[in-house]
N, C-alpha and C positions, 0 to 999 in steps of 0.2 A: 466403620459404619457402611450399610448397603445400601442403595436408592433405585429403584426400577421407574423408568419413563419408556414413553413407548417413541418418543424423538427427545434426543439430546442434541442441544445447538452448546457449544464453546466458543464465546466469545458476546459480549453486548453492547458492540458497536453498533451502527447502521446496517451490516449485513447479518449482525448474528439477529437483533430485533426484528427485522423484517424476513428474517427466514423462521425464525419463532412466531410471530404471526401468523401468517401465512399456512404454517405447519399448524396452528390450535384451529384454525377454520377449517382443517380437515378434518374436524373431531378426534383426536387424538390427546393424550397427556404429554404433556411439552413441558422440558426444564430448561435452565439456562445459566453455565456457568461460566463466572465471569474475577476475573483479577481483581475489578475492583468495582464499585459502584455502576449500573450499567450508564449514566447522567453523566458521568464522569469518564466514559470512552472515547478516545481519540477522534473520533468523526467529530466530535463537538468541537476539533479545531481548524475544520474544512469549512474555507468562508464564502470563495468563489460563486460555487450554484453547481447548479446540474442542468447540462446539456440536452435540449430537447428542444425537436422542430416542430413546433408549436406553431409557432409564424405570427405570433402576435404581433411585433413591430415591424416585420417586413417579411416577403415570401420567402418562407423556406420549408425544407421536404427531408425527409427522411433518408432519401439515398445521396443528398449531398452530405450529412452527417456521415452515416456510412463511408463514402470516400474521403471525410476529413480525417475517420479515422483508422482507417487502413495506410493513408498516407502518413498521417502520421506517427503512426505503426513504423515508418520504413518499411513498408508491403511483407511485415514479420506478422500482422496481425492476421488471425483466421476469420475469412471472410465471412463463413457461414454464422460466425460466434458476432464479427461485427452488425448483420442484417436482422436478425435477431434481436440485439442491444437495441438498435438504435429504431425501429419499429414499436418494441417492450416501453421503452424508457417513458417514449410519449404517453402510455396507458399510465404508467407506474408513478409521474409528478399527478396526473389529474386526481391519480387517488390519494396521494397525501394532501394533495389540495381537500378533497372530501372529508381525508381526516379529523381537518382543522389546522395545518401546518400553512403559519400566519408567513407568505409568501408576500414579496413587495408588488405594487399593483400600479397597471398604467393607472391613468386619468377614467381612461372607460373600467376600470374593475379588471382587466385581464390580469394574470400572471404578467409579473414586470420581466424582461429579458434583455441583457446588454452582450454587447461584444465579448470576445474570449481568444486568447491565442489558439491560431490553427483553426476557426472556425470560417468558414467560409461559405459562401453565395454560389449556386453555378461552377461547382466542383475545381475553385481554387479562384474565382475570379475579383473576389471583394470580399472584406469581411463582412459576417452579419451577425444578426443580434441573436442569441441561442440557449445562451445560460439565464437560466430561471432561479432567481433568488431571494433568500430573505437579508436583505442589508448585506451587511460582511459576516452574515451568523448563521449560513443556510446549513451547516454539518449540526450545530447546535440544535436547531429549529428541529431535524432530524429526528435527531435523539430524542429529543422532549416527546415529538408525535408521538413517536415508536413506542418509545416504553410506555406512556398511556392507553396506549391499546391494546398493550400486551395487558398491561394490568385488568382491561376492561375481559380480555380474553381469557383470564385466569391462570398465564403462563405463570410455572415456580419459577423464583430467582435462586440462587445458592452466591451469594456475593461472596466477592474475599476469599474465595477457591480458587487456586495454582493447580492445573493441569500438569504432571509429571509423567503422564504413559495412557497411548491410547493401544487399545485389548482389540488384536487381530488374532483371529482362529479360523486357520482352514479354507483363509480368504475373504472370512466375511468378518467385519469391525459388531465387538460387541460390547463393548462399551469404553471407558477411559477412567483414570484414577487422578484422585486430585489431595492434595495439600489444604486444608484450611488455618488459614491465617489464624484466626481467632483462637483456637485450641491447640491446632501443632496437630489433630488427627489426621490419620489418612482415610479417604473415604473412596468406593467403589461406587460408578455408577454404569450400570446395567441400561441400554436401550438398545430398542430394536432398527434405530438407525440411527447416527451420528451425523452432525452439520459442525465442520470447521469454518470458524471464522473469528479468528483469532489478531488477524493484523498481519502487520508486518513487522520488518526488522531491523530499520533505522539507526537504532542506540550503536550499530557496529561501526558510524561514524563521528567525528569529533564533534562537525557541525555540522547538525540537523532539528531539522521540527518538529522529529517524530518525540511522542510524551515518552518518558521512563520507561513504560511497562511494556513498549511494542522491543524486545528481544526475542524476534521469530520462536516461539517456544512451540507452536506446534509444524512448524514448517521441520525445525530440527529431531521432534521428534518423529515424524512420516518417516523423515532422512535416516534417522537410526534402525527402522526395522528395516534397511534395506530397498527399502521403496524413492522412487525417482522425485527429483526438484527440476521443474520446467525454465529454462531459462533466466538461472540467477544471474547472468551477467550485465542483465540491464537493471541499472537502476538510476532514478530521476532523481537529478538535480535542480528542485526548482530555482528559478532563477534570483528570488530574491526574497531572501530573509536578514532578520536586520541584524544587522552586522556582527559580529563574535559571540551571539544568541544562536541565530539561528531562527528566533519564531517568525514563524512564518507570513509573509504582504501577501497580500492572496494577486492574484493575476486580475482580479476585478478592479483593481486600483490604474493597471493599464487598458483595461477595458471602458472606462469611463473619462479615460486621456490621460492619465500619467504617462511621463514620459523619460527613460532612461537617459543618465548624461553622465559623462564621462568628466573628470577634473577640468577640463575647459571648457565647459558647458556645453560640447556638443552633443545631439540626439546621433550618439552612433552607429543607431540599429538602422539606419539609413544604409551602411555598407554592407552589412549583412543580409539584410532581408527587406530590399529596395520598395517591395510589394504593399507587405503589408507592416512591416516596421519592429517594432515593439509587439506586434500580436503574432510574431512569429511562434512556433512552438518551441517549448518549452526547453529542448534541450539543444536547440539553435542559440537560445538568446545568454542562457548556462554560460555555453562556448564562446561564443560571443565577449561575454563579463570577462570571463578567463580570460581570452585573447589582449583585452583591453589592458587589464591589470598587468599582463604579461608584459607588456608593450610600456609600461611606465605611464600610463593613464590610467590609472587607478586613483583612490580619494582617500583620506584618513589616514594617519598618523603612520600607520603601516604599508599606505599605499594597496589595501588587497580590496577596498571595495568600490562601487560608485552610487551614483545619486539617482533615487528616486524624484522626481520631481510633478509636485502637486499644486506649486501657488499661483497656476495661471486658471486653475477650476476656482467657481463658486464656492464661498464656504459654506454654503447650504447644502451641495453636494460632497464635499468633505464630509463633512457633519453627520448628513444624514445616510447617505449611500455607505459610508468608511469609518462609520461609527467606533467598528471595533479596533480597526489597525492604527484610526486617530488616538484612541487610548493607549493603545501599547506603544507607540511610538513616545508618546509625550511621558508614560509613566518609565518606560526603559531606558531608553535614550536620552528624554526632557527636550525633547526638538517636535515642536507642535508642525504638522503639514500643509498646515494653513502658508506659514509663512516660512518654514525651514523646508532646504533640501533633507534629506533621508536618506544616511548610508546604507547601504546595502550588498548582501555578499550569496552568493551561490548556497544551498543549503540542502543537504542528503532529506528526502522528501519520500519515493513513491518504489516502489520492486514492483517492477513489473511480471516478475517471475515468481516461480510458487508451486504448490502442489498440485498438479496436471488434473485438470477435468476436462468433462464433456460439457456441451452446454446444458446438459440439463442437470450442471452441479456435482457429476456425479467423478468419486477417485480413481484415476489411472494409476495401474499399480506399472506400470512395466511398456520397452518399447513397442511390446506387441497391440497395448490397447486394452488387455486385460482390467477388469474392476476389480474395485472391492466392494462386494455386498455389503448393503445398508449405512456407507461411508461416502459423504458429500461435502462442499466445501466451496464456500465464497468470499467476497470482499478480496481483500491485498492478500490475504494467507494464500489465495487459490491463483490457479493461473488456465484460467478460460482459455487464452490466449483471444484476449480481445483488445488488450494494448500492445500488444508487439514489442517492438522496439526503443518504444517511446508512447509513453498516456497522454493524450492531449486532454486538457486542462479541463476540468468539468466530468470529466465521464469516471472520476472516481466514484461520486457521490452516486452515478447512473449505474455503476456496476454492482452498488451496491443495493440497489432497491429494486434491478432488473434479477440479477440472479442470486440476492439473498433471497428474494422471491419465488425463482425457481427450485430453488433448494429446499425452501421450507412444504412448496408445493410436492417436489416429488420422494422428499424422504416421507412427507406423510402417507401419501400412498403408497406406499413401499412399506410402510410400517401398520399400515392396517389390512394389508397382505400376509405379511408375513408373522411368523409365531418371535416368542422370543426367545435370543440366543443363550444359550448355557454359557455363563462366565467358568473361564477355565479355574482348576482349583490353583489357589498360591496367586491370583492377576495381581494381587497390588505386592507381590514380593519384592518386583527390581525397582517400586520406588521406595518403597521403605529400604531398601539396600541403598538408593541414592540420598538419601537423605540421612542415612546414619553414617556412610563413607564421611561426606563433608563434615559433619557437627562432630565426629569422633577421630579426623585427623589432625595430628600433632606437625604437621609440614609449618614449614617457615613462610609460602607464601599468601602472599595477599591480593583478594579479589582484586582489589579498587585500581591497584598497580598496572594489573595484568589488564582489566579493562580499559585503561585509561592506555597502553601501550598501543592496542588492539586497533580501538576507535582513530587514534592518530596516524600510524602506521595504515591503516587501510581509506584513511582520508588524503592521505602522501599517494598512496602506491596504486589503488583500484578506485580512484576519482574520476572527473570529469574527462582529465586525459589520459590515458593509459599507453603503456608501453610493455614489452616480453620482459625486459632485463628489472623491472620497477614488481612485475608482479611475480616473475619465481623467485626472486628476493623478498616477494609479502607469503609465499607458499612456506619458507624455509624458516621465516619470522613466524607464521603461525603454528608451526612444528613445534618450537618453542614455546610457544605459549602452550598450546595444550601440553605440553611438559611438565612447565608449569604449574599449569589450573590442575593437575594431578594429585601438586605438593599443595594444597590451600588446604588453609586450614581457619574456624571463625573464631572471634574471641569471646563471641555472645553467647552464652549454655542458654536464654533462656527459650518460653515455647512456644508463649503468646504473641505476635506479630515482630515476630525474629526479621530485623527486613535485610539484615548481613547474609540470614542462611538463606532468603530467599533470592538476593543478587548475586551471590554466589552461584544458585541453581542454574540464576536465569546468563551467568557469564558460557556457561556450558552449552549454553542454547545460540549464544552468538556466535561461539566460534565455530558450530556447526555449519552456520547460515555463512559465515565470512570464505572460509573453507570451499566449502560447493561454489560461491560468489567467485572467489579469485579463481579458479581450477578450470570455470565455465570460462570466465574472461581471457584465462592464458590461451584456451584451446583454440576458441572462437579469430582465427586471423584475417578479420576484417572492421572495417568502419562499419557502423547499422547505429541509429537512431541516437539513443544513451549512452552506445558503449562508440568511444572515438579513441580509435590505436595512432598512435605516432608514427608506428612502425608499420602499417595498414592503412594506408589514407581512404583505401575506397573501397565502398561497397561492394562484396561479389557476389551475386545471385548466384552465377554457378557452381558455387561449391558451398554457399553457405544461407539458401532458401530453407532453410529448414532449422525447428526447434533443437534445443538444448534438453537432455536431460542428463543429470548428477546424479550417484549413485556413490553412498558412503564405501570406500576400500578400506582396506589396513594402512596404520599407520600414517594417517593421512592422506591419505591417495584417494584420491578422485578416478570412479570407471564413467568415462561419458558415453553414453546413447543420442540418437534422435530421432525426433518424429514432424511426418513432414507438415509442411503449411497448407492451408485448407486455401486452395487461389480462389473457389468460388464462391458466393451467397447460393442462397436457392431461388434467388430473381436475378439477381446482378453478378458482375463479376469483374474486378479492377483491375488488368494487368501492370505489372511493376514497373516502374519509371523510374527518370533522376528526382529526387526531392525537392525542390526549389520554390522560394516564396516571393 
């Protein structure tokens, strides 16, 4: 089956809905293909807020955002992508406010705004108040906006569509091929400019909060025609998801005074980050937890996690502020926050790496800077390079509603410029070959295995703490595995929402992303942000200011490229420091 739009967004999260937006007020036909329900996309599990100096509860500005997040970055972020952001951001809440998107409100009717790790007052001197939120539900809140206005905008949905190949000709992206769940067809879709935003790639570890369906699928497929992945070696560990789960305490829960504690009930984020404490960033407080547990101050039965603690707050701020983490706790666990501590353990969370843009969305095909016409790309699939080294906490939800925005704004124009591309004859060939390989092989092995080695194995070896000897022993293990995933084979014939053939697909897609992940991490010999080597304790500007990119070889081999760091805004400009809170 054939489908012609004149912008295709993949993906309906928060960045693909708000670049679908945004794209239909350009007057143009806009579609929107999505894994699964767009209501049911992983933004819906971002509870924290979204970062923006507002200044409702106390003064703050734009360029102190700016330098929380460059710092936070580990001076890996691109300045001119972060002045940009964080300018954007503040326009980009007032207008989901306009939406209708029911934000929590002071006393005077402002947008409500509380604390956040890494955010700061007077470019590092106090915390302040920044993230703008609905309860613990503001990714939720999101979603709902979003796709009601999509609706109202008359964007097509195609749910339940699997993206297996996106159609590059001659440079320019002319459309992508996709799977439908429902029937087992393969379907072509034709437009005159393409918007990734797809997610990211989480499931490649044990414990994480990422949902089921974030297995980088189009990050790995960019990776396959040859084209670069921007700095997969960082990726975020948020610091506290609840324990042998993984789902995710959102960072508002310390922003409202939760307070980290260690099996003897000490606050130990006191030694780490004397400053500001518990609102350190994100991949300090990680390291931190680890350290602790390391040390035989860990909590639970296994000794691997510690305690969130809430019962010195009002239960009407539990209650009402932490509405949603109160539930999960109590239904997961059966440990209410009112009155129990909350184990808690480190949890594979954020990729700050990804398919290389410019800030205006747009794909880097190569280390030269090269594009690819009418092919753009936001949210976590993309990598602006606006989190660097490390995402401080909040600007997820801001990167996705700054540059899902810019994406939709300028593929639209781009697309009502331009004619549309001739799909080549034979586009949907190599996935109907990939789909008939898998369902038609007699191999002995099995998905679930090979996944389940994969996620453990790179939760051991390319975790929180890394070493050379841990990850070309995760290189040599994934050799094997794609080995492997060669001999798999499913035991399900049938057509209709086959979900073996389709995890199977999507195992192929992780160990693409694990791959480029480890390969970037081995090369990378330094400490920065996320990525903290044992064997590299400290950061070195001199030989390693500058981006990652991955490039699929034979046989597993990874070619790396780089491209360098953007050190200035177009107003400001933050030279690199030591990091310290």
């Amino acid at each position: 089956m054939h489908h012609k739009y004149d912008v295709l967004v993949v993906g309906a999260g928060g960045a693909g809905l708000m670049a679908a937006l945004y794209a239909a007020k350009g007057d143009v036909s806009v579609a929107v293909i999505s894994k699964l329900y767009p209501t049911r996309s992983h933004t819906g599990a971002a509870q924290g807020g979204v970062g923006a100096a507002l200044g409702n509860i106390g003064e703050d500005h734009w360029e102190w955002h700016m330098f929380d997040t460059i710092k936070g970055g580990d001076y890996l972020t691109d300045q001119d992508a972060a002045e940009v952001f964080s300018k954007d951001v503040i326009d980009a809440v007032y207008e989901l406010e306009h939406m209708g998107l029911p934000f929590s409100r002071t006393p005077e009717g402002k947008i409500a705004q509380r604390k956040f790790g890494g955010h700061t007052r007077e470019f590092g001197k106090a915390a302040v108040e920044r993230s703008c939120y609905a309860k613990d539900r503001t990714g939720h809140m999101i979603l709902q906006t979003l796709y009601q206005q999509n609706v109202k905008e008359g964007t097509t949905f195609f749910n339940e569509f699997h993206v297996l190949d996106l159609i590059i000709e001659n440079g320019r992206c002319c459309g992508v091929v996709a799977f439908e769940l429902a029937t087992g067809e393969i379907h072509t879709f034709q437009a005159k400019s393409v918007i990734l935003a797809s997610g990211g790639y989480g499931r490649i570890f044990k414990i994480t909060s990422n949902a089921l369906t974030l297995s980088g699928d189009l990050m790995s497929i960019y990776y396959r025609k040859g084209l670069p992945l921007e700095d997969m070696e960082f990726y975020q560990f948020h610091p506290t998801g609840l324990t042998k789960l993984g789902i995710l305490i959102t960072e508002g829960v310390r922003g409202v005074g939760g307070i980290l504690r260690n099996k003897d009930g000490e606050r130990f984020m006191e030694r780490y980050a004397p400053t500001i404490k518990d609102l350190a960033p994100r991949d300090m407080v990680s390291r931190a937890i680890i350290t602790e547990i390391r040390e035989g101050r860990g909590v639970g039965p296994d000794g691997d996690a510690i305690y969130i603690d809430l019962t010195h707050l009002p239960k009407e701020t539990i209650e009402n502020k932490l509405s949603e983490i109160t539930d999960l706790s109590r239904t997961y666990l059966g440990l209410d926050p009112v009155t129990d501590l909350i184990p808690t353990q480190p949890t594979a969370h954020y990729a700050m790496g990804g398919i290389p843009t410019t800030i205006n969305a747009e794909c880097i095909a190569n280390d030269a800077g090269d594009l690819i016409e009418g092919l753009y790309a936001a949210g976590e699939v993309a990598c602006v390079s606006l989190h660097g080294a490390n995402r401080l906490g909040t600007n997820s939800l801001g990167d996705l509603i700054v540059f899902g925005r810019r994406a939709g704004m300028f593929a639209s124009k781009y697309a009502k410029a331009a004619s549309m591309p001739d799909m080549p004859e034979g586009a949907d060939q190599y996935s109907r070959a990939l789909v008939e390989r898998v369902k038609e092989s007699d191999g002995s092995e099995n998905a679930a295995r090979i996944r389940k080695e994969l996620q453990a194995t790179m939760m051991d070896n390319v975790g929180i703490f890394r070493n050379g000897p841990d990850m070309e022993k995760q290189v040599d293990i994934l050799k094997g595995l794609r080995a492997r995933y060669n001999q798999v084979s499913v035991s399900d014939p049938s057509v209709r929402y086959n979900s073996e053939l389709i995890e199977t697909l999507e195992l192929g897609f992780m160990l693409d992303c694990a791959e480029a992940m480890t390969a970037s991490a081995l090369n990378r010999t330094e400490s920065r942000g996320a990525h903290d080597r044992e064997d590299f304790h400290s950061r070195n500007d001199d030989q390693w200011l500058k981006h990652t990119l991955a490039y699929r070889g034979e046989n597993g081999e990874v070619r790396i490229g780089y491209k360098p760091v953007a050190l200035k805004g177009y107003t400001r400009a933050f030279e690199p420091k030591p990091r310290v809170y």
